[in-house]
C-alpha positions as CSV (number, residue, x, y, z in Angstrom):
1,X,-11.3,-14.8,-43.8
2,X,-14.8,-14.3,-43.7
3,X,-18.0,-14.6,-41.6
4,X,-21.4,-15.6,-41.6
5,X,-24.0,-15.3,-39.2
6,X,-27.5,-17.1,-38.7
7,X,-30.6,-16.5,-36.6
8,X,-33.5,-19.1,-36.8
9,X,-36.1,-21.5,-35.6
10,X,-34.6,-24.9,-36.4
11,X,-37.3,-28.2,-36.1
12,X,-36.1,-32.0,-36.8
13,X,-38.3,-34.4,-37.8
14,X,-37.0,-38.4,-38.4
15,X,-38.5,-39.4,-42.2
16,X,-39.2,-42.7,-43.9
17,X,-37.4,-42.7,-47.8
18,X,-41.2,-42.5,-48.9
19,X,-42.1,-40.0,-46.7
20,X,-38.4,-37.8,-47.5
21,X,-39.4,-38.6,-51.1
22,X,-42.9,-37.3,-51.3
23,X,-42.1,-34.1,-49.3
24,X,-39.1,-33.2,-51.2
25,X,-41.2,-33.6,-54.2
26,X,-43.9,-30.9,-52.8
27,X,-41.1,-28.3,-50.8
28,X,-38.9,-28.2,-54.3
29,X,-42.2,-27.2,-55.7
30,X,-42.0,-23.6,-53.5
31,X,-37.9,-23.9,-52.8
32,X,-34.7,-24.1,-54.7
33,X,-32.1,-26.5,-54.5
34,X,-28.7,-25.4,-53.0
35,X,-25.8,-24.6,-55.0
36,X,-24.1,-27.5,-54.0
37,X,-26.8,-29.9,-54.9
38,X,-25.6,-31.1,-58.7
39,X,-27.6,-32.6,-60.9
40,X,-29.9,-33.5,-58.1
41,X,-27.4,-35.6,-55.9
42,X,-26.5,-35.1,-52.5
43,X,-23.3,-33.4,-50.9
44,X,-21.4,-34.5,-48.3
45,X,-20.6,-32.6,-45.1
46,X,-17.8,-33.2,-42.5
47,X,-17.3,-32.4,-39.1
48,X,-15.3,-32.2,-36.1
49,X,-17.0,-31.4,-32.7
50,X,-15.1,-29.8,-30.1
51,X,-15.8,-30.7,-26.5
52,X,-14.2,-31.1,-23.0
53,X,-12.2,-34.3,-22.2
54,X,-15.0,-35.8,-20.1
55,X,-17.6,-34.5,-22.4
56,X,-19.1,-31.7,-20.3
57,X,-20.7,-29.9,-23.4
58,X,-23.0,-32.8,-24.8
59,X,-23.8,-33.9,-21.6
60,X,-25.1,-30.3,-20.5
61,X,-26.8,-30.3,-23.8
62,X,-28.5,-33.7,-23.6
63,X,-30.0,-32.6,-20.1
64,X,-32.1,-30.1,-22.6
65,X,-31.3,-26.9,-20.8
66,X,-32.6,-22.9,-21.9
67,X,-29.2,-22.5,-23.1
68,X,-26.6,-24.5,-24.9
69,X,-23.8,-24.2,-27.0
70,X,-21.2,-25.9,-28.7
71,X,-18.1,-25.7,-31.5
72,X,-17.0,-27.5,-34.3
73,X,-15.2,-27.3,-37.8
74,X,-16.8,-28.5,-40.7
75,X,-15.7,-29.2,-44.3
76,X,-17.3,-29.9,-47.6
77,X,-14.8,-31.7,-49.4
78,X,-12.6,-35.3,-48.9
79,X,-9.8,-35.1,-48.8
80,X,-8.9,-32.2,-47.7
81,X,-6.5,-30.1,-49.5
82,X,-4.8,-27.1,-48.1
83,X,-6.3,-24.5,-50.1
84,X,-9.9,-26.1,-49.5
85,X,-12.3,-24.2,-47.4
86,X,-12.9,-25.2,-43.5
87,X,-15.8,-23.5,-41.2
88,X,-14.9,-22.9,-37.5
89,X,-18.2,-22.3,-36.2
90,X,-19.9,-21.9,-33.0
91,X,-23.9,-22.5,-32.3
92,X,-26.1,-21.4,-29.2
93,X,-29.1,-22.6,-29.1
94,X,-31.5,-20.3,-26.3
95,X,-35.5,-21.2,-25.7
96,X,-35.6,-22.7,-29.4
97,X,-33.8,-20.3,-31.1
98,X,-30.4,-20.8,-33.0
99,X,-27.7,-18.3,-33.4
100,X,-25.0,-19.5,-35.5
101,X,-21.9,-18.2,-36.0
102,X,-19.3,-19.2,-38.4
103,X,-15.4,-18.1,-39.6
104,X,-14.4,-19.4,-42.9
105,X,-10.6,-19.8,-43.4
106,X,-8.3,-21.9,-45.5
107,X,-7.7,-25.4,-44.4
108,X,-4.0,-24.6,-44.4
109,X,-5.0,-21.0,-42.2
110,X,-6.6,-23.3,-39.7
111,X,-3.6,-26.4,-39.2
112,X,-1.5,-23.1,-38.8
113,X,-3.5,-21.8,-35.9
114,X,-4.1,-25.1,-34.5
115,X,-0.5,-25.9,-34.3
116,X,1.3,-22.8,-34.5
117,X,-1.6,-20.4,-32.5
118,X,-0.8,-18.3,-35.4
119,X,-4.2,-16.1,-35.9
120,X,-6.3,-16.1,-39.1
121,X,-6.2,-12.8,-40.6
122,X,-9.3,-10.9,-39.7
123,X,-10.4,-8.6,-42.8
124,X,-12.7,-6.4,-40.5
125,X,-13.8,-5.6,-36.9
126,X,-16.9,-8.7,-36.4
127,X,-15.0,-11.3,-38.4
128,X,-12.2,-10.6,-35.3
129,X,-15.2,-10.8,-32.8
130,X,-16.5,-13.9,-34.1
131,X,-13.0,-15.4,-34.0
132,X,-11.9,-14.4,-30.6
133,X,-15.3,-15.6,-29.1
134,X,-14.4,-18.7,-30.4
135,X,-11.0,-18.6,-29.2
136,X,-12.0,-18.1,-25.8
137,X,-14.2,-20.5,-25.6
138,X,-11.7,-23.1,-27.2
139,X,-9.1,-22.2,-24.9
140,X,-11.6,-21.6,-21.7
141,X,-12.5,-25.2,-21.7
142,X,-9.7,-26.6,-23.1
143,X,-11.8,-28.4,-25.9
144,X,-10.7,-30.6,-28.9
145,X,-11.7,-32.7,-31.5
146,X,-14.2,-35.6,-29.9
147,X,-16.3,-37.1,-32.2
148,X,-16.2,-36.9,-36.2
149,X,-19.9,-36.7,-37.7
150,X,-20.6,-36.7,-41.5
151,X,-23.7,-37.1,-43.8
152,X,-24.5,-37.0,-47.0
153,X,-27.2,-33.6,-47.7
154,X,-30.1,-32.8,-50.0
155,X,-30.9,-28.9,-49.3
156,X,-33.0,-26.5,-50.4
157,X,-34.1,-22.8,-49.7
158,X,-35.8,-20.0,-50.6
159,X,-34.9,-17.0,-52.4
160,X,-33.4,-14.6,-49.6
161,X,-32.1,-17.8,-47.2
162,X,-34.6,-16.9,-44.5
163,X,-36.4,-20.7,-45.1
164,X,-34.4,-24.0,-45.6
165,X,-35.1,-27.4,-45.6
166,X,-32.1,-29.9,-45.5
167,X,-32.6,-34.2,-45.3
168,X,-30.0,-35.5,-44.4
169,X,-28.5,-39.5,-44.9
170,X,-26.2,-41.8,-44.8
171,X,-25.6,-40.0,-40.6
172,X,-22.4,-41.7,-39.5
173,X,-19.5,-40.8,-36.3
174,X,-16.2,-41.9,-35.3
175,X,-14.8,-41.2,-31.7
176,X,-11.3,-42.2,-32.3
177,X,-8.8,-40.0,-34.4
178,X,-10.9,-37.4,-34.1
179,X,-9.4,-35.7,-37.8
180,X,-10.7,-35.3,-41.5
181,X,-7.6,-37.7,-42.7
182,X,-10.2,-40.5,-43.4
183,X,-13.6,-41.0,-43.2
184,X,-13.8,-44.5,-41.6
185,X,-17.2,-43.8,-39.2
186,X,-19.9,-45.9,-37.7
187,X,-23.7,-45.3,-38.2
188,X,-25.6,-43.2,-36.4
189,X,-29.2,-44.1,-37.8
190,X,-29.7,-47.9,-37.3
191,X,-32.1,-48.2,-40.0
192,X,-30.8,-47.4,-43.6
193,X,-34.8,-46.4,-44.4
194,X,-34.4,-43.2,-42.3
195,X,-33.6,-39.7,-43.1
196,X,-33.5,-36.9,-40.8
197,X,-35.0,-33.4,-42.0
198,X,-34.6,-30.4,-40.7
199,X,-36.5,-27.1,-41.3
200,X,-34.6,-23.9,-40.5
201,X,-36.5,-20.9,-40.6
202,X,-36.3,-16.7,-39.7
203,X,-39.7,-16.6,-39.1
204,X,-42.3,-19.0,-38.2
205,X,-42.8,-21.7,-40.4
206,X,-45.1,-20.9,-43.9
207,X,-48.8,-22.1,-43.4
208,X,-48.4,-24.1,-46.5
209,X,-45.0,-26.1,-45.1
210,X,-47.4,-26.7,-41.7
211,X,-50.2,-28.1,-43.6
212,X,-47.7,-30.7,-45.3
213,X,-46.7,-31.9,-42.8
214,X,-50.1,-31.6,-40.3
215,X,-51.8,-33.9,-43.4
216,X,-49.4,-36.2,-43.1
217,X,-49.0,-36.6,-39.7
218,X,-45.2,-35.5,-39.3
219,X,-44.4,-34.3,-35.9
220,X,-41.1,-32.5,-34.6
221,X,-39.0,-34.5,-32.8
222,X,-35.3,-34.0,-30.7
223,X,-32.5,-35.1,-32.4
224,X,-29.1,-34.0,-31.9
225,X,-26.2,-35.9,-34.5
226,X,-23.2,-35.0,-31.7
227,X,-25.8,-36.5,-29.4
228,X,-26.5,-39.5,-30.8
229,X,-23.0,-40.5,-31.6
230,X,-22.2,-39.6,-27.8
231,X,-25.0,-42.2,-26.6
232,X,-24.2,-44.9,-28.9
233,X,-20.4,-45.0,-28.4
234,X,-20.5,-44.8,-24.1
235,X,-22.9,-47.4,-24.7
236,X,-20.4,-49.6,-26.7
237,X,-21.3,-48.7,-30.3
238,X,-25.1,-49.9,-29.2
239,X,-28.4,-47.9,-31.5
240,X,-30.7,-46.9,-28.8
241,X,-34.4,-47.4,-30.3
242,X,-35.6,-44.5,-31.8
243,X,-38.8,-42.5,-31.1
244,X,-39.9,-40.9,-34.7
245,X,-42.9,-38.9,-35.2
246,X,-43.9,-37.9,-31.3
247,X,-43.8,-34.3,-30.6
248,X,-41.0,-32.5,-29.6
């Protein structure tokens, strides 16, 4: 088992294909693609999100607070197969600033925990904090699996990580059997035109990514996936109209 652990501004911004396409075009000009990015294409990334039966941690997150956090296990491959990869991950978010935890464990390691409470093996002394945070906070709240979110992902970065820029497509959810056995799922963007980007960054952003987007008029707006999905299916599966471009 292993960890990984992220710091960093994180802005979304809601694209046109023309507008995804032209600024793809000019950040693959200062950034690299990701390794999972082959031969250009996209990759597809699955989740579950954990929350509380009535739905306690999107709601506190939709009222916009200082603080936030929330679980959820992601995957990068359908179907799954045991030996496959999962990433049990936890994200606070605290006056614009994203701290991201993550374990990474075998599929099998994980349906072995979750059914079993049999413990991943931790191979040093943070990978066991990072699980055991977790594990209090899954066991705290009594969370589980309450809305499946996946998207097909066009990323790129730069040399050390500390900038990355990911558009992502094709946003869809399911709120019923909440599990990576299938991938039947609802869209979350009404319009097939739209892609949502994300810049994720150490540092403030590079003076040459602000001009980009400053010339063409592309402003930061809030947009949560878990959120989205939460709106449109207590609504009866209804899109709520979008606000793209407007400042966040």
């Amino acid at each position: 088992m292993q960890k990984m652990t992220f710091n960093r501004y994180e802005k979304k911004f809601i694209l046109t294909t023309d507008q995804k396409d032209m600024l793809l075009k000019e950040v693959s000009k200062r950034l690299t693609f990701d390794e999972n990015i082959k031969n250009g294409k996209p990759y597809q990334i699955y989740n579950l999100y954990y929350d509380t039966n009535d739905y306690e941690f999107i709601r506190h997150s939709l009222s916009k607070p200082i603080y936030k956090d929330k679980v959820r296990l992601r995957a990068y491959h359908y179907p799954l197969t045991d030996e496959d990869l999962v990433f049990l991950e936890i994200k606070k978010k605290f006056e614009g600033r994203v701290n991201k935890r993550r374990i990474i464990m075998s599929y099998k390691e994980f349906k072995a925990y979750l059914n079993e409470e049999k413990s991943p093996e931790a191979d040093d002394y943070l990978n066991l904090q990072v699980f055991q945070e977790i594990e209090y906070l899954l066991k705290r709240n009594a969370l589980q699996p309450k809305a499946y979110i996946a998207y097909e992902r066009i990323a790129l970065h730069n040399e050390d990580d500390s900038l990355r820029v990911t558009f992502d497509h094709n946003i869809r959810y399911r709120n019923e059997n909440i599990n990576f056995e299938n991938d039947d799922s609802k869209q979350i963007l009404e319009d097939q035109d739209e892609w949502l980007m994300e810049i994720k960054s150490i540092q403030n952003f590079p003076l040459w990514l602000v001009n980009i987007l400053s010339e063409n008029k592309i402003y930061a707006t809030s947009f949560s996936k878990y959120g989205k999905a939460y709106k449109q299916f207590i609504n009866g599966g209804t899109h709520e109209p979008n606000k793209p471009f407007t400042c966040d």
